[in-house]
C-alpha positions as CSV (number, residue, x, y, z in Angstrom):
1,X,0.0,0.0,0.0
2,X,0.9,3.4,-0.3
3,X,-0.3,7.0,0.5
4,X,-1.2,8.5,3.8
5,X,-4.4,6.7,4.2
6,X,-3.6,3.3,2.8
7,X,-6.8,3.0,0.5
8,X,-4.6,3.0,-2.5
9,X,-3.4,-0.8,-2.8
10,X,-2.9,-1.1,-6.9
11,X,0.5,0.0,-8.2
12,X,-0.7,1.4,-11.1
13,X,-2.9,3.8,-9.6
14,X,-0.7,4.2,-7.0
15,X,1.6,5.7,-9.3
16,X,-0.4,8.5,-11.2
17,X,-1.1,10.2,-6.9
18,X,-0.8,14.0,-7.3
19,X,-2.7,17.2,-5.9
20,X,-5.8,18.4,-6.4
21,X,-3.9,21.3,-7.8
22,X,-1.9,19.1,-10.4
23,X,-5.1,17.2,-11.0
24,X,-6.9,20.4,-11.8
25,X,-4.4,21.6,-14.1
26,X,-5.1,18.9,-16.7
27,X,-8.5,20.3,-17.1
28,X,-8.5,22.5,-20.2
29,X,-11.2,25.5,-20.9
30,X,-14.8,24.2,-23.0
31,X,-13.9,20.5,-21.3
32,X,-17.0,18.9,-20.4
33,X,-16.8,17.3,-16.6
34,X,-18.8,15.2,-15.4
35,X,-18.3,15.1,-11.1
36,X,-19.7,12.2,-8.9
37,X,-21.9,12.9,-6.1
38,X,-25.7,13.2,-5.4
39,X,-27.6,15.3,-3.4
40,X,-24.2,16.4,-1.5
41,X,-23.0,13.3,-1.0
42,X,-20.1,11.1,-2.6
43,X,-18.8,14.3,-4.4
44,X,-15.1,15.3,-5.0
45,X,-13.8,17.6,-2.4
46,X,-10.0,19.0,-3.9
47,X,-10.2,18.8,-7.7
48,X,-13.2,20.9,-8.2
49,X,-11.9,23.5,-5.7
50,X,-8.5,23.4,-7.2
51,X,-10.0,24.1,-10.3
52,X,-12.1,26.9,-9.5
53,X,-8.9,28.9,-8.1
54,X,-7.4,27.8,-11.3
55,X,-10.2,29.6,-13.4
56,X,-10.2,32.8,-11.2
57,X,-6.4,33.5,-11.8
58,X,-7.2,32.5,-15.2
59,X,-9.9,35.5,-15.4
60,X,-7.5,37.6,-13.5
61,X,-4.9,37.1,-16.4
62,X,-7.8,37.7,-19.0
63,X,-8.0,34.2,-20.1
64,X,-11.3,32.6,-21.3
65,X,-12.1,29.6,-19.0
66,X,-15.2,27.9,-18.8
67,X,-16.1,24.2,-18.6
68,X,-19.3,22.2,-19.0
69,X,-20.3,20.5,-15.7
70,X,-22.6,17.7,-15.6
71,X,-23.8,16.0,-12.2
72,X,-27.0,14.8,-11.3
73,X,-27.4,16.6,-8.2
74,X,-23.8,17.5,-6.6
75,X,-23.0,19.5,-3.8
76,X,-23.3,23.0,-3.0
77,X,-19.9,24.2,-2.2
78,X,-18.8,22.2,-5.3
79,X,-21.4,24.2,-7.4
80,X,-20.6,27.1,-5.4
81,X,-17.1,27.7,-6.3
82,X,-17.1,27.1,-9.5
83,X,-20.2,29.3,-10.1
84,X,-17.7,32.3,-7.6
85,X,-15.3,32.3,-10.8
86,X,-17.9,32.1,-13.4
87,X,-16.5,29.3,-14.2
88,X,-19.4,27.3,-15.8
89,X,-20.6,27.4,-19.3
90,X,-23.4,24.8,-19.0
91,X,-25.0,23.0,-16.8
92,X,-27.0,19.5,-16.2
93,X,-29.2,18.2,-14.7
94,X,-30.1,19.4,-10.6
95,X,-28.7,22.1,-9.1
96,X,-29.6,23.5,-6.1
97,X,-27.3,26.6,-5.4
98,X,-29.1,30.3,-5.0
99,X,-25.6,32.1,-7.2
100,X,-25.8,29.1,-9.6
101,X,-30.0,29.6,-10.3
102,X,-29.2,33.3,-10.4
103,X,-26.8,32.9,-13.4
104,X,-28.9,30.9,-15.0
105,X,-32.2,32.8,-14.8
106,X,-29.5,35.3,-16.1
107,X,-28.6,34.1,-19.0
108,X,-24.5,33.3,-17.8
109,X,-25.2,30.2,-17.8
110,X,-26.7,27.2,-19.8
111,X,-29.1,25.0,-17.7
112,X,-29.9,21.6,-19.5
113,X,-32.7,20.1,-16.7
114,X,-33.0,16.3,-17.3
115,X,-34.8,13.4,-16.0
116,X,-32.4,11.7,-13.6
117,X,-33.1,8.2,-15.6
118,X,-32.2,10.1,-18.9
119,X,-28.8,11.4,-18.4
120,X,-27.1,7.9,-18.9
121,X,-28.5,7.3,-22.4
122,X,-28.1,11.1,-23.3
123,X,-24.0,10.8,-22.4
124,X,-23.8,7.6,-24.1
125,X,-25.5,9.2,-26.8
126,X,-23.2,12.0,-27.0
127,X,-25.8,14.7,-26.7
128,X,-23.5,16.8,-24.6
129,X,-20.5,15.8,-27.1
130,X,-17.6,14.1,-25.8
131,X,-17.0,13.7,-22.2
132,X,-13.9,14.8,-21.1
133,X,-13.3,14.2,-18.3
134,X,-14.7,12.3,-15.1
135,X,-13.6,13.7,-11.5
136,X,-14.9,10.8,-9.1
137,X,-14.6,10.2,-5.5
138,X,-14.0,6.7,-4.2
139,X,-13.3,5.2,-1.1
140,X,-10.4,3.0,-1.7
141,X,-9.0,1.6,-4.6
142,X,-8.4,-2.4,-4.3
143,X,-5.6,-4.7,-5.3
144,X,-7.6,-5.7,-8.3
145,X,-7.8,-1.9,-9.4
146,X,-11.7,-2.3,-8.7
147,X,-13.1,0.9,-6.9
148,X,-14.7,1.4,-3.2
149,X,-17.4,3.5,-4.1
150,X,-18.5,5.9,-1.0
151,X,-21.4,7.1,0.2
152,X,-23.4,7.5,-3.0
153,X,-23.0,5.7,-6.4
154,X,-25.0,8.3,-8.8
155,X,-24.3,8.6,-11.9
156,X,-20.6,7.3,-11.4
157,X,-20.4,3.9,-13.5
158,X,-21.2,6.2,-16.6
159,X,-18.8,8.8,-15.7
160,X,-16.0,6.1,-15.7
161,X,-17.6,3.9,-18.3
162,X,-18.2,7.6,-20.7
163,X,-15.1,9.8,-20.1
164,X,-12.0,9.8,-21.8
165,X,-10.0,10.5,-18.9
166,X,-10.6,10.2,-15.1
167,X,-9.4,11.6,-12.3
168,X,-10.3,9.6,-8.9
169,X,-10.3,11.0,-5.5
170,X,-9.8,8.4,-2.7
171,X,-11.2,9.7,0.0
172,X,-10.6,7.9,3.6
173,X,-13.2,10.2,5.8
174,X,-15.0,8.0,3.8
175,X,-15.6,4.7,5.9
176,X,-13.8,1.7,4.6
177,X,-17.3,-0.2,5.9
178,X,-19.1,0.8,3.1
179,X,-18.1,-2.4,1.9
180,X,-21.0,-4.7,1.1
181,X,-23.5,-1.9,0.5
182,X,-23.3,-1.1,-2.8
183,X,-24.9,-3.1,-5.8
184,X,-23.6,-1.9,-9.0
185,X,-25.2,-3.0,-12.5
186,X,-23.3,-3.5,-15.5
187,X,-25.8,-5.0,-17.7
188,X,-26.4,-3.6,-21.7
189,X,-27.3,0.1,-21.1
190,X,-28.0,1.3,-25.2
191,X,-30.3,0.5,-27.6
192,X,-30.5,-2.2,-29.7
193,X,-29.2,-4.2,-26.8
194,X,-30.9,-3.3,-24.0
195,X,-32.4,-6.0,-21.9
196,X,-34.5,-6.0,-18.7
197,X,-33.2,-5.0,-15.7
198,X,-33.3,-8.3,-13.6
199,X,-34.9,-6.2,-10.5
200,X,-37.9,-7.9,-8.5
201,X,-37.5,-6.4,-4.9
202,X,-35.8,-3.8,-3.4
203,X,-33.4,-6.0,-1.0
204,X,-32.1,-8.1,-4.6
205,X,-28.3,-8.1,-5.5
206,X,-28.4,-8.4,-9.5
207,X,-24.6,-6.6,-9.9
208,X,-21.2,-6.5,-8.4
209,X,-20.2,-4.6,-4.8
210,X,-17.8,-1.9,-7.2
211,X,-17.1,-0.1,-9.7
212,X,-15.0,-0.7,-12.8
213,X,-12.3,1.7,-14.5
214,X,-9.8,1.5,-16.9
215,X,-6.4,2.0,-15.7
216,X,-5.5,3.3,-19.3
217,X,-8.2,6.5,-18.7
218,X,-6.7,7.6,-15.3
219,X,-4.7,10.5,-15.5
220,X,-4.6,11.7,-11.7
221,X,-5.0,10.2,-8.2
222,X,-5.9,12.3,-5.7
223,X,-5.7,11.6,-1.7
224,X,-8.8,13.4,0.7
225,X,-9.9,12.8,4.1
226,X,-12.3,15.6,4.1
227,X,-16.0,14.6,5.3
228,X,-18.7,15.8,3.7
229,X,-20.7,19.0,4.7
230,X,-23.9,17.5,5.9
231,X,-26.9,19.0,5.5
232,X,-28.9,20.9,8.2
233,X,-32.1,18.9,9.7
234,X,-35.2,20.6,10.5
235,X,-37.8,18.7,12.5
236,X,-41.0,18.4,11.1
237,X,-43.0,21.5,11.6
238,X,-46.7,21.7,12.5
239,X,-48.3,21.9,8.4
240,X,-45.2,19.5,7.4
241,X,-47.0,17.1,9.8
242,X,-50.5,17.9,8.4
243,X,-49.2,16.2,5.7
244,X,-47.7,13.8,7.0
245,X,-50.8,12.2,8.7
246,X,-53.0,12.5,6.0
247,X,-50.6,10.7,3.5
248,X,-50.4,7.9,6.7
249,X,-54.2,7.9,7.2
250,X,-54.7,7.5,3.2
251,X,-52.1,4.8,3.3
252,X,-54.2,3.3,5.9
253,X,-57.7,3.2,4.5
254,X,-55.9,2.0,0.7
255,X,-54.7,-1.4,3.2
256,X,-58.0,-1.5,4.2
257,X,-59.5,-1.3,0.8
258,X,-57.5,-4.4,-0.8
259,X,-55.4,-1.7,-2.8
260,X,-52.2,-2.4,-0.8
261,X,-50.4,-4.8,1.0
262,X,-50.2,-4.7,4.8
263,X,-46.8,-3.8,4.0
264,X,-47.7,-1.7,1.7
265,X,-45.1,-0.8,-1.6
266,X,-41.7,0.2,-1.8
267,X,-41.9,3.9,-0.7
268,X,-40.2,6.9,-2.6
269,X,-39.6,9.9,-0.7
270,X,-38.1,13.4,-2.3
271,X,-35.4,15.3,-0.3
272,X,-36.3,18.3,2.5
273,X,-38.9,19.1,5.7
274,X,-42.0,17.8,4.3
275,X,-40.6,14.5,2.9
276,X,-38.8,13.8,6.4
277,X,-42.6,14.7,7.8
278,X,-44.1,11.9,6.0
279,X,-41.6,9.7,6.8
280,X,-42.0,10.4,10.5
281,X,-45.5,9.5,10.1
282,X,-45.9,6.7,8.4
283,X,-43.3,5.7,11.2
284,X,-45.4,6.5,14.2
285,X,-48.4,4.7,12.4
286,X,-47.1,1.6,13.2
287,X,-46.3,-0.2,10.0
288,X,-43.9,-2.8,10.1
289,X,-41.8,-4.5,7.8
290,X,-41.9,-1.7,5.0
291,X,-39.7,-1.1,2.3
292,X,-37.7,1.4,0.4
293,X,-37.2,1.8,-3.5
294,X,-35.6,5.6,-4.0
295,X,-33.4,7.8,-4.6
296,X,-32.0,9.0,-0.8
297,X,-31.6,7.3,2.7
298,X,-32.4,10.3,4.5
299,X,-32.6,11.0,8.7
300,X,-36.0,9.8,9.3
301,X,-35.3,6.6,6.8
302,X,-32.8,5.7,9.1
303,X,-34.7,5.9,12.5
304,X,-37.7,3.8,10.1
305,X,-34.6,0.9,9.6
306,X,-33.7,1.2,13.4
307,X,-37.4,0.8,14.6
308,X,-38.1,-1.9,11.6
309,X,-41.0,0.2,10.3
310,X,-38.2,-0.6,7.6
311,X,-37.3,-3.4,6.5
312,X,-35.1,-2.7,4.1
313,X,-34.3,0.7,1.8
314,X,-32.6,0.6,-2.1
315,X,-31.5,4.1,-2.7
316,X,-28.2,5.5,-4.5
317,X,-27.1,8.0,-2.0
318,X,-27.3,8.7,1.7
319,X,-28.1,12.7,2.5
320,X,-28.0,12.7,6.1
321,X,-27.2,15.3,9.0
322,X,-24.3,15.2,11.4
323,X,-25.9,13.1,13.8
324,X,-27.5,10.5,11.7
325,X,-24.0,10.2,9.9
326,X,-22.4,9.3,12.8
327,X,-25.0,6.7,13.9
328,X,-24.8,5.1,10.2
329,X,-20.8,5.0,10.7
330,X,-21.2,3.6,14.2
331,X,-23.8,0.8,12.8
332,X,-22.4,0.1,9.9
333,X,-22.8,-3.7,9.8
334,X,-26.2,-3.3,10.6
335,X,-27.1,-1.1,8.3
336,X,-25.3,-2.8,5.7
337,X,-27.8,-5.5,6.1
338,X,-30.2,-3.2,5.8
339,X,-29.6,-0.7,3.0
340,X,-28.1,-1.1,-0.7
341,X,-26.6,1.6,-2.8
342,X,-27.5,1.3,-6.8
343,X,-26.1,3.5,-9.8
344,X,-29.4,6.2,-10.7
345,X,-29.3,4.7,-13.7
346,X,-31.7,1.8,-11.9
347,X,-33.2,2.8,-9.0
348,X,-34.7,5.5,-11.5
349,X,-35.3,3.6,-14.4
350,X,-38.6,3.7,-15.7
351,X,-39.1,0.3,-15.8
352,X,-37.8,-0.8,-12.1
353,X,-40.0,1.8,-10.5
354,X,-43.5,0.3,-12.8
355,X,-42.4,-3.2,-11.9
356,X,-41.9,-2.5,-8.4
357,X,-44.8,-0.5,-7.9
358,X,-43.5,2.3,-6.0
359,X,-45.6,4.9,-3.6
360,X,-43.9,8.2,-5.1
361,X,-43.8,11.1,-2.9
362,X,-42.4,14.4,-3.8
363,X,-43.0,18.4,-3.4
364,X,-43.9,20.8,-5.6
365,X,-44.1,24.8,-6.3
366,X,-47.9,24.9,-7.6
367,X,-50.2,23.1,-8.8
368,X,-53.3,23.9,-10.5
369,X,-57.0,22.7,-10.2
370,X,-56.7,20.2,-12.6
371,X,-53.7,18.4,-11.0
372,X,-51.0,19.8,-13.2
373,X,-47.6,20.5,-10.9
374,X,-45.4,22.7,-11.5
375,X,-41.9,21.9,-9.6
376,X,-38.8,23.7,-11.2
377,X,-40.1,27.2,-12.5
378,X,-40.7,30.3,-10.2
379,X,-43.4,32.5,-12.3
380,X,-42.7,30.2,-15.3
381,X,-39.6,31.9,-16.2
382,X,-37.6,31.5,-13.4
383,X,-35.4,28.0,-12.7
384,X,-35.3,26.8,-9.1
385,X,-33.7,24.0,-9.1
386,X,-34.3,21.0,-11.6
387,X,-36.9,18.0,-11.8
388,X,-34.3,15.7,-10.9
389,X,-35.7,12.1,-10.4
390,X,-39.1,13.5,-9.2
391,X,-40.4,12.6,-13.0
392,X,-38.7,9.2,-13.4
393,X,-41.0,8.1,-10.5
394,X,-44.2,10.2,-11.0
395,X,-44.7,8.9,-14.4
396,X,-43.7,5.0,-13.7
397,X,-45.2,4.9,-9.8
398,X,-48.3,2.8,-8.6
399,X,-49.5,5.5,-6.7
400,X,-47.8,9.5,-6.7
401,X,-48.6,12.0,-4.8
402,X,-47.4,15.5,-5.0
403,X,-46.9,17.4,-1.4
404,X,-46.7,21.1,-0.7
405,X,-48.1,23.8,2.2
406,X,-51.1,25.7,0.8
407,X,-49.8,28.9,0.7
408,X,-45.9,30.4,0.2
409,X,-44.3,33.8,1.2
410,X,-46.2,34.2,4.7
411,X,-49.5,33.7,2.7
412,X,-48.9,36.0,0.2
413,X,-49.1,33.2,-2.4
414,X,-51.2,30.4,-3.3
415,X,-49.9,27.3,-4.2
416,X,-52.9,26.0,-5.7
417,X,-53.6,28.5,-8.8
418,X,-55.8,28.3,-12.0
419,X,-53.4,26.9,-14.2
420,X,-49.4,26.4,-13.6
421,X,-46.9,28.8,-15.0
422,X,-45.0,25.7,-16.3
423,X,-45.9,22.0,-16.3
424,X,-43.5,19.6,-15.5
425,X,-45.7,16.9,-14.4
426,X,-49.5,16.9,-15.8
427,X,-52.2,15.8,-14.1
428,X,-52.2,12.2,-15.7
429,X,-49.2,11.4,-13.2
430,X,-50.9,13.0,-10.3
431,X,-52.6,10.9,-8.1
432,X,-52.9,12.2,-4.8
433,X,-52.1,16.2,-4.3
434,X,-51.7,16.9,-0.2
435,X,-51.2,20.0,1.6
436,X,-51.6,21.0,5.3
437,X,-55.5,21.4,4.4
438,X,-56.2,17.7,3.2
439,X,-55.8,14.8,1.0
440,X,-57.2,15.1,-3.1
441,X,-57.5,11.5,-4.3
442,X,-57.7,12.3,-7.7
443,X,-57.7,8.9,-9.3
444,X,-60.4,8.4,-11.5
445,X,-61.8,11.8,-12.0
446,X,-62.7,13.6,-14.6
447,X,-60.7,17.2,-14.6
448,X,-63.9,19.5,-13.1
449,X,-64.4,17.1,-10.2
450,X,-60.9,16.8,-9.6
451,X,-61.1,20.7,-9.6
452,X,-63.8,21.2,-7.2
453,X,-61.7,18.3,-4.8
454,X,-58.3,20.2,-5.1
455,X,-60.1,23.7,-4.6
456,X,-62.3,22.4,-1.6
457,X,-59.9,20.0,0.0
458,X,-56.3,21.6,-1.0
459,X,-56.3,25.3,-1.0
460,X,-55.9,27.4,1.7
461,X,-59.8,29.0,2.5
462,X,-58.1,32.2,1.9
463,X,-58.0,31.6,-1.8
464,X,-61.1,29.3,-1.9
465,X,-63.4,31.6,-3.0
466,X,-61.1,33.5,-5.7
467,X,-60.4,29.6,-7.1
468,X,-64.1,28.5,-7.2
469,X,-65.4,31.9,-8.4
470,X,-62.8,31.4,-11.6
471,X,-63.8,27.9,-12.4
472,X,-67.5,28.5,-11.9
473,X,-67.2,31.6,-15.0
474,X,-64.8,29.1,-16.9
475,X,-67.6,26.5,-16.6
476,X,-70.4,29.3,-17.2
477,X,-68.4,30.1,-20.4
478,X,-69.9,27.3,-22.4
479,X,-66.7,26.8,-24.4
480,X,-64.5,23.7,-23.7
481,X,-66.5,22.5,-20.2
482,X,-64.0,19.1,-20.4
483,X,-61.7,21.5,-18.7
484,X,-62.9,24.9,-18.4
485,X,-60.9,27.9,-19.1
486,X,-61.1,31.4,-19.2
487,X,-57.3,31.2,-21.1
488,X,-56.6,35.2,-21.1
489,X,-57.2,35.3,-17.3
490,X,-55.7,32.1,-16.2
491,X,-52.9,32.8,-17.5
492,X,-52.7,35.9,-16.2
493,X,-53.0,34.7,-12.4
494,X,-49.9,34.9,-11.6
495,X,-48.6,38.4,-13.1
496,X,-52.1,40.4,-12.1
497,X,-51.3,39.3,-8.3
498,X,-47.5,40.3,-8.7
499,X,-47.7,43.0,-10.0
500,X,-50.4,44.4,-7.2
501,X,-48.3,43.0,-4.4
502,X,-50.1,40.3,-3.3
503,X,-51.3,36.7,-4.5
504,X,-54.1,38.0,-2.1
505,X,-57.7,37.4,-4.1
């Protein structure tokens, strides 16, 4: 072995270790990266940094340098610097950085936002061009020159599969006792050859416990031991668990109606307060033996694994605060047991998520009486953060709700609106819309009863009457009654209210 942290036991990569400076200087301006990592975990730490000082004194100099970074979801101070140097010429698919969204509802820079379960085939494709380089964090790296992944696999097997270089960083605050977790599939992944993806239940091995890379593509090693910047955890607060018990109480009364199993279906749970909120109530409920098919092991799925409301979770990354981070690296051999770690490529693949018949759960920014959700665009024009995987289990789920408090901005806003400034999900993948004020089950309706539901059951009463009054002239109208319109005024919702102020009817 060599190194300072012994997690580098193959000669051959042994001998390409450098510093994240050296690393970063064999990035070249208009090089397309593509950086491991997901949701903030699993993400270089040096390189990117490096590089970002790198482009600054190349700016200072007056020197053109930009690259194209591609991640599925990285990590803010990753984002962060680079975005400090302008530094980023496009960008795909999640981000969720304020300077970053500010640049791009700017115009500085290009935003490319992706289904999670599409960014595989797109780099294969070539649709970004070529790939040139892959900066990915691992581990260790074994005496077979297979590679430790660490606390999230992501989008990683393409990077190393895609790029024509790679630069690894081994990273030992990393535990070495991730070993065992991960499940890593390296079946056909283009067309023609594609073949099913041999996935039946969430707790089924159907790859290998690492990652493969080609000696031949490495151009740098680089040594960390710098742990990741967890994220902050809010409890739940008093609408968040509104929500929370409705979604458990529907839950419920489904069981009771033959349309689930006692243990119900794999549950998918988006990132953030509300998420953690149903989580913590389907956990109180007393369900026992449940199980997990998504995209992050978060705080509250790791309390569900210790109580055995959960069985058993298949996710790609763990996004967890300080102290749940700990207790997962003081437990690892019982959560390893308990939890697997796939490449996005399959735990948000269409087809695994119909098969398995998920119970998708994920927020939104409005919605509109219909059902249609809106989650990535502020006023329609504006770019929050990215639809991420929220899509690739909306459309494929057995059952997907869409979760958000009635009203935003201390009340000043409605969440439940007209019609949506932008649609990224439409109402044929929403099931079930929720907010503090109750539960829509909108399966099976026609859109003007699943308008009167969502306006009597999901908006806040202080926009109840505004909503009704609009759809009862659109329905008056006599033009279109299969879903009523008044088009000039619907659309203009949203830029009448701002511009007096107030979302206030």
């Amino acid at each position: 072995m060599t190194g300072n942290n012994a997690r580098i036991s193959h000669p051959g990569f042994a001998a390409k270790l450098c510093t994240g400076a050296q690393a970063a200087a064999m990035i070249e301006p208009g090089d397309t990266v593509g950086v491991s990592g997901f949701a903030g975990s699993g993400h270089p730490k040096v390189v990117p940094i490096a590089l970002a000082e790198r482009i600054g004194q190349a700016h200072d100099r007056g020197e053109d340098f930009q690259i194209n970074l591609l991640s599925v979801a990285t990590a803010a101070e990753l984002d962060s610097a680079l975005v400090a140097v302008d530094g980023i010429k496009l960008r795909m698919p999640y981000q969720s950085v304020a300077a970053m969204r500010n640049q791009i509802n700017a115009g500085k820079i290009g935003f490319t936002d992706t289904h999670l379960s599409h960014v595989s085939s797109q780099v294969t494709a070539g649709m970004f061009g070529p790939l040139n380089i892959a900066i990915v964090e691992v581990a260790a790296i074994d005496p077979d020159g297979t590679l430790l992944p660490s606390s999230s696999i992501g989008i990683s097997k393409t990077w190393l599969d895609q790029a024509d270089k790679i630069i690894l960083e081994v990273n030992s605050a990393q535990p070495d006792g991730f070993r065992g977790f991960h499940d890593v599939y390296y079946g056909p992944t283009s067309p023609p050859n594609l073949e099913p993806i041999p996935l039946t239940h969430p707790k089924e091995r159907i790859g290998v416990p690492y990652l493969k890379c080609s000696l031949d593509k490495v151009i740098a090693v680089v040594e960390t031991d710098i742990a990741e910047q967890t994220p902050d955890f809010r409890p739940p607060d008093a609408d968040s668990q509104k929500i929370g018990n409705f979604i458990s109480e529907f839950l419920a009364h489904e069981v009771k109606q033959g349309r689930l199993p006692k243990t119900l279906l794999p549950l998918q749970s988006g990132i953030g307060n509300i998420a953690n909120a149903v989580l913590a109530a389907i956990d109180a409920a007393g369900w026992k033996g449940l199980t997990a098919h998504t995209e992050l092991v978060q705080d509250y799925m790791l309390q569900m694994l210790r109580t055995g409301t959960l069985a058993f979770a298949s996710s790609t990354a763990f996004t967890v605060s300080a102290t749940a981070q700990q207790e997962l690296f003081n437990n690892l051999d019982y959560y390893r047991e308990r939890v697997i770690l796939r490449p996005a490529e399959v735990t948000n693949h269409p087809e695994v998520v119909r098969r398995l018949g998920c119970l998708s759960m994920n927020g939104l920014i409005e919605a509109d009486i219909y059902g249609n959700v809106n989650s990535t665009h502020v006023m329609g024009t504006k770019m929050q953060n990215g639809i991420g995987g929220a899509g690739d289990f909306a459309r494929n789920a057995y059952i997907t709700f869409f979760t958000t408090p009635s009203i935003a901005k201390g009340g000043a806003i409605s969440t439940i609106v007209p019609m949506v400034s932008h649609v990224d999900h439409t109402e044929h993948d929403v099931h079930v819309l929720v907010t503090e004020q109750g539960l829509a089950d909108l399966r099976g309706l026609p859109p003007r009863q699943r308008a009167r539901k969502i306006i009597d059951v999901c908006a806040h009463p202080d926009y109840r009457d505004a909503l009704n009054d609009y759809f009862e002239r659109a329905s008056a109208s006599g033009a279109g009654l299969h879903t009523p319109h008044i088009l000039p005024e619907a659309l203009s919702w949203h830029g009448r209210f701002l511009e007096s102020g107030t979302m206030r009817a």
